[in-house]
C-alpha positions in Angstrom: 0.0 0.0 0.0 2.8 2.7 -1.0 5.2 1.7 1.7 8.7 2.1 0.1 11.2 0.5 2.3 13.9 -1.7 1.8 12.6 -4.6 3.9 11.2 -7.9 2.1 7.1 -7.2 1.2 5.0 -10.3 1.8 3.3 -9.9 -1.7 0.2 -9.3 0.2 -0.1 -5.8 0.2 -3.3 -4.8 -3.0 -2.2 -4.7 -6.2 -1.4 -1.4 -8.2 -0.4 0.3 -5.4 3.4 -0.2 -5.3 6.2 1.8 -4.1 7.5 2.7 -7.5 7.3 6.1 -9.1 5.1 6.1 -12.7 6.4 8.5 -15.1 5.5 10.2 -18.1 7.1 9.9 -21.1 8.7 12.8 -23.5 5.9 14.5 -25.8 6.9 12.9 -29.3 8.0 15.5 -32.0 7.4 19.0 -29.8 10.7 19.0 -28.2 8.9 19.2 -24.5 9.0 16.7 -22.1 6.0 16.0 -19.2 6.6 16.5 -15.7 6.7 13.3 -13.5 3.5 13.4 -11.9 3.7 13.2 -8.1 3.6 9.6 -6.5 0.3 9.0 -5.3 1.5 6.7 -2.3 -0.3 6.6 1.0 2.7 6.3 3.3 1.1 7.5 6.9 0.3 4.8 9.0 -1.2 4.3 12.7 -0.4 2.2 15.5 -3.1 -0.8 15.9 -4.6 -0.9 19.8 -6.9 -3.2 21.2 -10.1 -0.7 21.6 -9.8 -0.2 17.8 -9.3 -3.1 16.4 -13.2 -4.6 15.5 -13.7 -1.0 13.7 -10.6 -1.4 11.6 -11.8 -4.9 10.5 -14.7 -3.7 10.1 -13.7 -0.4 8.0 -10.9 -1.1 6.6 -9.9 2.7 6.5 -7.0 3.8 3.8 -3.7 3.7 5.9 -0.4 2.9 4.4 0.7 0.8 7.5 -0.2 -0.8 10.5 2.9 -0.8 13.2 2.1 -3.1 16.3 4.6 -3.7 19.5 6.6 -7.2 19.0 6.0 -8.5 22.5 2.3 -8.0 22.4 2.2 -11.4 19.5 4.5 -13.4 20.7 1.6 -16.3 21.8 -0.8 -17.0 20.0 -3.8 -15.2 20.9 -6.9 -13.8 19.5 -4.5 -9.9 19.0 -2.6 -12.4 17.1 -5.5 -13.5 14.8 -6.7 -10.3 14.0 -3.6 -9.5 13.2 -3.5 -11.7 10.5 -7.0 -11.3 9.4 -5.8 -7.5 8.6 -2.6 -8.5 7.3 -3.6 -9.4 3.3 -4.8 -5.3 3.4 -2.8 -3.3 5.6 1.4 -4.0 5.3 2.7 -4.1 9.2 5.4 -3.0 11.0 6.8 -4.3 14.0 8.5 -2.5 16.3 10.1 -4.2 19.2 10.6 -3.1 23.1 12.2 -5.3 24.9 15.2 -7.0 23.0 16.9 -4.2 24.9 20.2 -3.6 22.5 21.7 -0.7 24.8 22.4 -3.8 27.8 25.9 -4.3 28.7 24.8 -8.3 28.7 24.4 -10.5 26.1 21.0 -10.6 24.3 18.0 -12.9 25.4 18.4 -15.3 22.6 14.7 -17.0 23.8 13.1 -13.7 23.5 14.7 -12.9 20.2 13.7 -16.8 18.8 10.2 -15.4 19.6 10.7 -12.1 18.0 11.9 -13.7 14.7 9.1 -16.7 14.8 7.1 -13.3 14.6 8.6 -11.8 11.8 8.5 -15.0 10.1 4.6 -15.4 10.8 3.5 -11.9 9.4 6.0 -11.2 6.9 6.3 -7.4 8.0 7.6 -4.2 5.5 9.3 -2.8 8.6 11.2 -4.5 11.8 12.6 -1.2 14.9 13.5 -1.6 17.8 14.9 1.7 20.2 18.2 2.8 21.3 17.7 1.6 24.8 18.0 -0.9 27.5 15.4 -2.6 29.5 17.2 -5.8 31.1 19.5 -6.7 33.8 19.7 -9.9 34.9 17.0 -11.6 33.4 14.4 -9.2 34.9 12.9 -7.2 32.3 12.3 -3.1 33.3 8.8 -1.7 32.5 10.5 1.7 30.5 12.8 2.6 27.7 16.3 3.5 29.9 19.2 5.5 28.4 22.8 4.5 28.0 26.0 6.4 28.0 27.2 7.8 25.0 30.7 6.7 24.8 33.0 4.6 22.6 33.0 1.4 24.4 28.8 1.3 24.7 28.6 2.3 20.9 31.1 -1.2 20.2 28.3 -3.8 22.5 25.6 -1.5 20.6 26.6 -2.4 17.6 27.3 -6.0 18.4 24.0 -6.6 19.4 22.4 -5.0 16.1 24.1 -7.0 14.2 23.7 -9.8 16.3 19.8 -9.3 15.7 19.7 -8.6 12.5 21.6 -11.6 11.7 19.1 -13.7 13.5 16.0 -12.0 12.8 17.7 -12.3 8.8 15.9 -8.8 8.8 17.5 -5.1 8.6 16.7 -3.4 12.1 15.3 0.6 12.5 16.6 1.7 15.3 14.9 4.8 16.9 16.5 7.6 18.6 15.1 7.9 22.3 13.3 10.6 24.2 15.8 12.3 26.4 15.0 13.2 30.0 18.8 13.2 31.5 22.3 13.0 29.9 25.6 11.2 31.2 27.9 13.5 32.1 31.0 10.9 30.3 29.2 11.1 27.3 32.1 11.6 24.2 29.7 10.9 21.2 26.7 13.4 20.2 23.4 11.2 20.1 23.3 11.5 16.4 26.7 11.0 15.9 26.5 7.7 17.9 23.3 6.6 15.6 25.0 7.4 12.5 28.3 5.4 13.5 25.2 2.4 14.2 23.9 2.7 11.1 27.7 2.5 9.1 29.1 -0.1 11.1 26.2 -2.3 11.5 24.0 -1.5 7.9 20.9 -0.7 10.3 18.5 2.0 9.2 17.5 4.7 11.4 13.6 5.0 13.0 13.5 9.0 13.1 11.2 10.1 15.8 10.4 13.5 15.3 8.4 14.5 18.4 11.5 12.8 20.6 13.8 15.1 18.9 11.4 18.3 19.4 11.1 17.1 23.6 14.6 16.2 24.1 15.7 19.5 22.4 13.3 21.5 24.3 14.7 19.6 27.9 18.3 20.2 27.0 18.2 23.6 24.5 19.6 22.1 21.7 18.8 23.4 17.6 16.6 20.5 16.5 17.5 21.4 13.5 20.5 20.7 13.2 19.7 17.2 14.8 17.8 16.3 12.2 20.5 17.9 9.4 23.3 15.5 11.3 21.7 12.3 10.2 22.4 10.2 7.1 19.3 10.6 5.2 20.1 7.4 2.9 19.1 5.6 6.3 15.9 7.1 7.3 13.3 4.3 7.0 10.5 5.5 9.1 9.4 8.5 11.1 7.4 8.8 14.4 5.0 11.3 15.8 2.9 11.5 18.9 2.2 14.2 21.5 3.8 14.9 24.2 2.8 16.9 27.6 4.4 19.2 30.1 5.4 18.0 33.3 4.2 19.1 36.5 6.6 21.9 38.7 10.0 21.2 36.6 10.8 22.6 33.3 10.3 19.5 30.9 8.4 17.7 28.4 7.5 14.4 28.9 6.9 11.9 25.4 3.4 10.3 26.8 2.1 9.4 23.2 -1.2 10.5 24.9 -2.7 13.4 22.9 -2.8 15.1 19.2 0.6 15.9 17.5 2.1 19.8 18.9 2.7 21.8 16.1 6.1 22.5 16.7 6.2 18.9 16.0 4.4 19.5 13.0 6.6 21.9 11.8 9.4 19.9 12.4 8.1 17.2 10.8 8.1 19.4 7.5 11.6 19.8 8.0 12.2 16.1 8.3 10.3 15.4 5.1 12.8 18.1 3.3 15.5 16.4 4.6 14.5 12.6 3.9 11.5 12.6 1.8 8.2 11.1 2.5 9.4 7.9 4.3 6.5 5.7 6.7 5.4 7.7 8.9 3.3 6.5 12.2 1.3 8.2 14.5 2.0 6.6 18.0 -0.8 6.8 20.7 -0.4 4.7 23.6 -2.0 6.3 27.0 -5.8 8.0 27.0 -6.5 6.7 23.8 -9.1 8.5 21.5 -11.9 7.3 19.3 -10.7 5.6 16.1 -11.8 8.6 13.8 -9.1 10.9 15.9 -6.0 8.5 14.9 -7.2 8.7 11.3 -7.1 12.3 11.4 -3.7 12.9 12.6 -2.8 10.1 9.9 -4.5 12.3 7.1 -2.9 15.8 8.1 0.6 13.4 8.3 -0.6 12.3 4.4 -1.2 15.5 3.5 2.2 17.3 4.5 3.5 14.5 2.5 1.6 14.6 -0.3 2.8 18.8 -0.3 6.3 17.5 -0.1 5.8 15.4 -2.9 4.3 17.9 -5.4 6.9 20.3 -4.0 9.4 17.9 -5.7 7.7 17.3 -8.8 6.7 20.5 -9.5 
């Protein structure tokens, strides 16, 4: 359904509606050629929750992606058949939480059996997972934690990417975390230290925009020039959700619990100048909304796209 990535499709996805650009040809004997008309791709996809789930079946709404979490398929359950049931229509991405990458141990090699029987099972267009760790020994942490920035944790980083990847036989996105405190022996810029990811270990990059916009608002840093030090080449998905301010200290907090900001929104526009119209989810996770509400952050996400695009083209 328009998702142009570089992971393997299932051949499920409808017909006709491929990731491939249709030109025009040249205008025979007049010397003029025809503008490439804009690709007419639906790339904007939403997350699929529980609550929703019947009225998606039973709608089928135009969406360029579903993206579920990983750890909430691993059995098999009814989620799981629903799953499937969508999966001939929608193309899916999976993105992982707990194969925690960032630990300084070695990687649960059940869990990751699990995640690639998975992967295996719906065929997916996209596989993330987070720069992060949630593990230490054996017992699995309920958050997303942070990791020092520094040579030695970038060398077991990139181990374990490519450790995954070569299990999962799949080319990890690895998204850049929300930022809420920073280790003072730090040596390597975040994006520095996701770029070096992404050369030494052939990983793409899971760009979340509203994460940028909080953790450059918490530490006062251009998020511009964030987004300008990544390699665009290995943008393969972008993020949006809302975000809130805390309570009696000067920060946002990334809740995924309300409508897109639109400073995020204008960054967003930025992104798409800088990487072109890649998958783009909207994440909502806490106090979530009516269907309709999801859609519509989807559409205005289509629709800066679609601007981008003729911008291109025009």
């Amino acid at each position: 359904m328009g998702l142009n990535t570089s992971g393997r499709s299932s051949g499920s996805a409808r017909q006709g509606e491929g990731s491939g650009f249709l030109f025009s040809g040249a205008s025979v004997g007049t010397g003029m050629v025809t503008k490439p008309p804009p690709p007419s791709n639906c790339n904007a996809g939403i997350g699929l929750r529980l609550p929703h789930v019947a009225e998606i079946v039973a709608t089928r709404p135009h969406l360029g992606f579903l993206e579920v979490h990983a750890e909430n398929y691993m059995a098999e359950t009814a989620a799981l058949d629903r799953l499937l049931e969508l999966r001939p229509d929608y193309p899916v991405s999976i993105h992982g939480v707990a194969l925690s990458l960032g630990s300084a141990e070695e990687l649960d090699r059940p869990h990751l059996g699990r995640f690639k029987a998975l992967i295996e099972r719906v065929e997916p267009v996209l596989v993330s997972e987070h720069l992060a760790w949630s593990t230490v020994g054996g017992a699995y942490l309920n958050d997303l934690l942070p990791l020092p920035y520094t040579e030695e944790s970038l060398e077991i980083f990139c181990r374990h990417v490519g450790e995954a990847q070569e299990t999962l036989g799949r080319r990890l996105l690895i998204e850049n975390p929300s930022s809420y405190l920073r280790f003072r022996h730090s040596t390597i810029p975040e994006a520095e230290f996701l770029t070096e990811t992404a050369r030494r270990t052939g990983c793409g990059i899971l760009c979340d925009v509203n994460n940028i916009y909080v953790s450059a608002t918490n530490f006062r840093f251009d998020p511009i020039a964030y987004l300008d030090s990544l390699p665009a080449a290995a943008i393969g998905e972008i993020h949006l959700a809302g975000h809130h301010a805390a309570e009696n200290v000067d920060i946002l907090i990334d809740d995924h619990g309300s409508r897109v900001a639109l400073p995020v929104w204008e960054l967003y526009s930025a992104a798409l100048k800088r990487f072109g119209a890649v998958p783009t989810l909207i994440e909502w996770d806490t106090k979530l909304p009516p269907l309709t509400i999801l859609l519509d952050e989807a559409r205005h996400a289509q629709e800066l796209a679609d601007v981008h695009r003729h911008a291109q083209f025009a």
